[in-house]
C-alpha positions as CSV (number, residue, x, y, z in Angstrom):
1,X,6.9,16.3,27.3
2,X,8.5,13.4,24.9
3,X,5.9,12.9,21.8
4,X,4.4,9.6,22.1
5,X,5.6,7.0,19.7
6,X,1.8,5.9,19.8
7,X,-0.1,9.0,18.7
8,X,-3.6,7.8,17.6
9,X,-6.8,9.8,16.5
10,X,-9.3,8.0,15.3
11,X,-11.5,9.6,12.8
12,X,-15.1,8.7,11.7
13,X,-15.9,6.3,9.2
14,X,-17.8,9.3,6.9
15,X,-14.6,11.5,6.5
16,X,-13.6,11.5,3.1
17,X,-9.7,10.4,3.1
18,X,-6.9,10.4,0.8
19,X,-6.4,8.3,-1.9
20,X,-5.1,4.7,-1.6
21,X,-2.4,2.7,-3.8
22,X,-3.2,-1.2,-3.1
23,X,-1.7,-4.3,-3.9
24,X,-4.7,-6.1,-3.6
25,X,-4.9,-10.1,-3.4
26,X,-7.8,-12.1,-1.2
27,X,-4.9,-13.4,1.2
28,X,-1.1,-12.0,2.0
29,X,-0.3,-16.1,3.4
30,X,-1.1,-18.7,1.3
31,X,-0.8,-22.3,1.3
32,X,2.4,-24.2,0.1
33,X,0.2,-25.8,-2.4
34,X,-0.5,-22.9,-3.7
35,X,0.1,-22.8,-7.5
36,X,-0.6,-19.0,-7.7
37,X,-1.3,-15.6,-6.8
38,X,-3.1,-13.1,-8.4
39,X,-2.6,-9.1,-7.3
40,X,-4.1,-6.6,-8.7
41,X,-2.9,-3.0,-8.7
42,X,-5.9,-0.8,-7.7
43,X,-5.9,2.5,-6.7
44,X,-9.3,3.7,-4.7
45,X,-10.7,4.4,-1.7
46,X,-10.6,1.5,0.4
47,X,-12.8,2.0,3.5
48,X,-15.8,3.7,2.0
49,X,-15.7,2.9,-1.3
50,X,-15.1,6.0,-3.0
51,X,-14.4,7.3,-6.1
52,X,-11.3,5.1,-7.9
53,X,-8.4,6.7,-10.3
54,X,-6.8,6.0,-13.7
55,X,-3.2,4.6,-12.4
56,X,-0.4,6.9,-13.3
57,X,-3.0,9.6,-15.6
58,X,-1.0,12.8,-15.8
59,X,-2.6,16.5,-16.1
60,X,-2.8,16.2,-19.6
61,X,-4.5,13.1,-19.3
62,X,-2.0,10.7,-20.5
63,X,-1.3,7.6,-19.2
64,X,2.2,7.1,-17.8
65,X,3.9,3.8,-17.5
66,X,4.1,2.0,-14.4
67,X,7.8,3.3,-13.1
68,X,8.7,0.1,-11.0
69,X,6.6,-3.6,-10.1
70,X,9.5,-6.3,-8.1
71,X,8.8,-9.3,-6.5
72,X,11.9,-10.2,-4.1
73,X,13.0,-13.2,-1.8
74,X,16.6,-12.8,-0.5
75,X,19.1,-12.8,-3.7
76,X,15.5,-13.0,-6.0
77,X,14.9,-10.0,-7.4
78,X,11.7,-10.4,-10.6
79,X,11.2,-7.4,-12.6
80,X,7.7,-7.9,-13.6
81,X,6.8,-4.5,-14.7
82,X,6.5,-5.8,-18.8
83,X,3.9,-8.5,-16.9
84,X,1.8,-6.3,-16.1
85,X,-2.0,-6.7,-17.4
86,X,-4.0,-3.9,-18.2
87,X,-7.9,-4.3,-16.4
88,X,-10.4,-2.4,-14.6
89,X,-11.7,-1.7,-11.5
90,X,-14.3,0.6,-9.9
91,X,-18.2,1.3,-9.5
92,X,-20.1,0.4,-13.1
93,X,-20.4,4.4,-13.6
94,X,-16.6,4.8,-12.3
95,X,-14.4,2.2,-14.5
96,X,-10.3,3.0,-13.7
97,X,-7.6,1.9,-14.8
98,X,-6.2,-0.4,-13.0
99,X,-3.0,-3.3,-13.3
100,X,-3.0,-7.0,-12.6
101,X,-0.8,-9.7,-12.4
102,X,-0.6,-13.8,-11.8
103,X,2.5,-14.7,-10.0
104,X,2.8,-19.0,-10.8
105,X,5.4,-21.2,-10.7
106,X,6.5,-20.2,-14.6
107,X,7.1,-16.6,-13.2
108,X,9.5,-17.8,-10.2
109,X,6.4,-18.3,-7.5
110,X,8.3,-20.6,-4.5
111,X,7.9,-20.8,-0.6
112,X,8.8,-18.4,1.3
113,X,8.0,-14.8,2.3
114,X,7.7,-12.5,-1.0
115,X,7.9,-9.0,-1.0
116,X,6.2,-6.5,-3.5
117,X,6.6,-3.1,-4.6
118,X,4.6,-1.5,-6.9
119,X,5.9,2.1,-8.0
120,X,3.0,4.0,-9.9
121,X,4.0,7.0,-12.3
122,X,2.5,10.2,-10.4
123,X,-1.6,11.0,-10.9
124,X,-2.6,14.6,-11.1
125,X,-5.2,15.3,-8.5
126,X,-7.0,18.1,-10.4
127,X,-9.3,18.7,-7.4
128,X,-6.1,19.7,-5.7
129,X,-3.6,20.8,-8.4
130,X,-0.7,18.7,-7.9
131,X,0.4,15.0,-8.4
132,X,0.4,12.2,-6.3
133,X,2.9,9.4,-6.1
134,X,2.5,6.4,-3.8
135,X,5.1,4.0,-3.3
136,X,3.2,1.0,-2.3
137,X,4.4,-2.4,-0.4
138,X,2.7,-5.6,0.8
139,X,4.4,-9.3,1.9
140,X,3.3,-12.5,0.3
141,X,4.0,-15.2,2.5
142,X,3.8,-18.9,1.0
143,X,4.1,-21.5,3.4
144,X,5.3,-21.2,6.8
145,X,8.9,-20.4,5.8
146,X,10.2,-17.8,8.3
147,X,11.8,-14.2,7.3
148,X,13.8,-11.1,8.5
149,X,14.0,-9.6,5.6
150,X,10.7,-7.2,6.2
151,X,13.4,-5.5,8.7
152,X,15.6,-4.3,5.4
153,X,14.8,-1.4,2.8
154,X,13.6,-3.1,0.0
155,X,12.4,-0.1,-2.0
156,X,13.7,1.1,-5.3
157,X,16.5,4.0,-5.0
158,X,14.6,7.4,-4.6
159,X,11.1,5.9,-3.4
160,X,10.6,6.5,0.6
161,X,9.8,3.5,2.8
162,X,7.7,1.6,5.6
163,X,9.9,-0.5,7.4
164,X,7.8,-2.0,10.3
165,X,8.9,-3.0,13.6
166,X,6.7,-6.1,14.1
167,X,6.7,-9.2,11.8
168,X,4.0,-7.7,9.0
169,X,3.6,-11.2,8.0
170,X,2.3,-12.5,11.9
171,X,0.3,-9.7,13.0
172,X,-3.0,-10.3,15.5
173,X,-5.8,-8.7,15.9
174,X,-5.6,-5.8,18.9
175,X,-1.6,-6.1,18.9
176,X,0.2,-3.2,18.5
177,X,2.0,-3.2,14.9
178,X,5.0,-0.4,14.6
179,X,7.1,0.7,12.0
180,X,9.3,3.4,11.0
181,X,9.0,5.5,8.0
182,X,12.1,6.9,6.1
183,X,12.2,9.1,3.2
184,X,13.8,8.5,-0.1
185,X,17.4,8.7,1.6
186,X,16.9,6.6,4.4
187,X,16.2,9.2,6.8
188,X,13.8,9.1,9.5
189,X,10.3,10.8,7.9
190,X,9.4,12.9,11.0
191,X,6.1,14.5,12.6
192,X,4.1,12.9,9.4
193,X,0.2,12.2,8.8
194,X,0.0,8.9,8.8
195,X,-3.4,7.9,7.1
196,X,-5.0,4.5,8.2
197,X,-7.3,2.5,5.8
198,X,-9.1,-0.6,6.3
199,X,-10.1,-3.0,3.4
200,X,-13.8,-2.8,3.8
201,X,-14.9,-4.0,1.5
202,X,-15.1,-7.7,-0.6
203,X,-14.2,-7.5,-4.2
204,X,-15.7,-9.3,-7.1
205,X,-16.0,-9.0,-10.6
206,X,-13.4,-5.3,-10.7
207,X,-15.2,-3.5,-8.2
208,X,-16.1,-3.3,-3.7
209,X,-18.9,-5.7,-3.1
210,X,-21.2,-5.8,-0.4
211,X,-21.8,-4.0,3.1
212,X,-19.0,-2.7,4.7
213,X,-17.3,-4.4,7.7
214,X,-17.2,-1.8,10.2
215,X,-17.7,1.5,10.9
216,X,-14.1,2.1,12.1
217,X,-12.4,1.7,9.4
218,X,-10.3,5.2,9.0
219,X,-7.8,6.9,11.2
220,X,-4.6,9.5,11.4
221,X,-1.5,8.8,13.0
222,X,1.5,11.3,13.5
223,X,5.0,9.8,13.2
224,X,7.7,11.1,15.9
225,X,10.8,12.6,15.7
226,X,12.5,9.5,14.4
227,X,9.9,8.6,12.1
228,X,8.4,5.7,14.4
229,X,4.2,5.3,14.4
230,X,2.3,2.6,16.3
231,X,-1.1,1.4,15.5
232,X,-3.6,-1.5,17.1
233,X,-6.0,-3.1,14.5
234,X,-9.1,-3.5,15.4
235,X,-11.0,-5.6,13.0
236,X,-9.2,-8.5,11.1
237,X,-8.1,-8.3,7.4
238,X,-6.2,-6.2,5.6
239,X,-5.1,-2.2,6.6
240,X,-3.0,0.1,4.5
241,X,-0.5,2.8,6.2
242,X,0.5,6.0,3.6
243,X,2.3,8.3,4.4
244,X,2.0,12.0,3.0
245,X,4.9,13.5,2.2
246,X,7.4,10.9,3.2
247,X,9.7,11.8,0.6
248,X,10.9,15.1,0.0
249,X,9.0,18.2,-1.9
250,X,9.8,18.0,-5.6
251,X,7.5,19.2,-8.9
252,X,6.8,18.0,-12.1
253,X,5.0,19.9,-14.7
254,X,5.6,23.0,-12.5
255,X,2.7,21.1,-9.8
256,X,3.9,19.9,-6.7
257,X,4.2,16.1,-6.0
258,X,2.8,14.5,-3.0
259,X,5.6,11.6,-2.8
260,X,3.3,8.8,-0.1
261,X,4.7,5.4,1.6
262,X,2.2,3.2,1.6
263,X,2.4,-0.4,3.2
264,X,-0.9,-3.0,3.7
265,X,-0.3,-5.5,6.4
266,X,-2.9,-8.6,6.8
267,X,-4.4,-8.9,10.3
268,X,-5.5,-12.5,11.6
269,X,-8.2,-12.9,13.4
């Protein structure tokens, strides 16, 4: 029998799942008017809020530089990795770091559909000896200026990549979004977990505010043999896909290095 494209388990909301790489802003489409957007670079646990991580902290506990933070729009390509602000983000007994940034007018903010990658230097996960790297993607969509470029690799060379199927930027609530995964050379990323997180959470003042949204806000997807996964939302706001082991096994430090694709996609109601 041919593996479904649209393999689906849905897992309960008190399962403790991976970590999560965010860009995190209150809205992925803003108005024209806009003068602004601020993301912020956190990297957590979404649905539950869990237990957040000093960005890019090594097994010697040193903080390594952020490897890669672009902002692109066709032939635009901003570099904003030097832009990057330094700020923190977690529970009051659980302060991370964390990275943020205010894209404006001065910094080349215009209309049109923006996309960002944010490549974190790998964390060591002492809990599971070994490092983590999440190569992390979201669209930012000004205006109602219309886009195909969410169908082309826009990752850095050697990163691994969610390419979805479906406009990412005009996705409903209860439609099927699908996407295909590739690893850092473009190849399809096959028979991979796929983990599924749901922003439950408000945020105010660096840390998850409030009750959470609902209680299905976690589940596991396998891609197929050529990397495809399908997925139906069922609450609106913002979910994020990773990966594990998209890109191939490598080490550093002698530890192994979980290399993730992560993409957050912004559901309307």
């Amino acid at each position: 029998m041919k593996k479904s494209i649209f393999s689906l388990t849905i897992l309960l909301s008190t399962l403790s799942f991976a970590h999560f790489q965010m860009i995190s802003t209150s809205n992925f489409a803003i108005d024209s008017s806009a003068k602004n957007v601020k993301l912020d670079m956190l990297f957590t646990h979404p649905a539950e809020n869990g237990f957040s991580m000093d960005i890019g902290k090594n097994a010697k506990g040193e903080i390594k530089p952020v490897e890669a933070f672009l902002l692109k729009k066709g032939d635009t390509v901003i570099n904003a990795k030097d832009k990057l602000i330094k700020t923190k983000f977690g529970k009051k007994d659980n302060k991370a770091l964390a990275y943020t940034y205010d894209f404006n007018f001065k910094e080349g903010l215009r209309p049109g559909v923006w996309t960002v990658i944010f490549v974190p230097a790998p964390y060591f996960e002492k809990s599971e000896d070994g490092y983590i790297k999440q190569a992390t993607k979201v669209y930012i969509k000004k205006g109602d200026t219309e886009s195909d470029e969410w169908q082309e690799r826009q990752m850095p060379k050697g990163e691994p990549e969610i390419i979805p199927h479906i406009d990412p930027t005009n996705v409903w609530k209860n439609q099927v979004f699908t996407a295909k995964v590739v690893d850092e050379n473009g190849n399809p990323a096959k028979n991979k977990r796929v983990e599924v997180e749901f922003k439950n959470y408000d945020i105010k003042d660096g840390m998850f505010v409030g009750k959470p949204k609902t209680e299905h806000s976690t589940a596991v997807i396998l891609t197929d043999d050529n990397g495809m996964f399908s997925f139906v939302p069922t609450e609106k706001g913002q979910w994020g896909f990773s990966v594990i082991d998209a890109a191939t096994k490598k080490t550093l430090d002698g530890k192994e290095v979980e290399h993730d694709a992560v993409l957050w996609i912004e559901v309307q109601k």
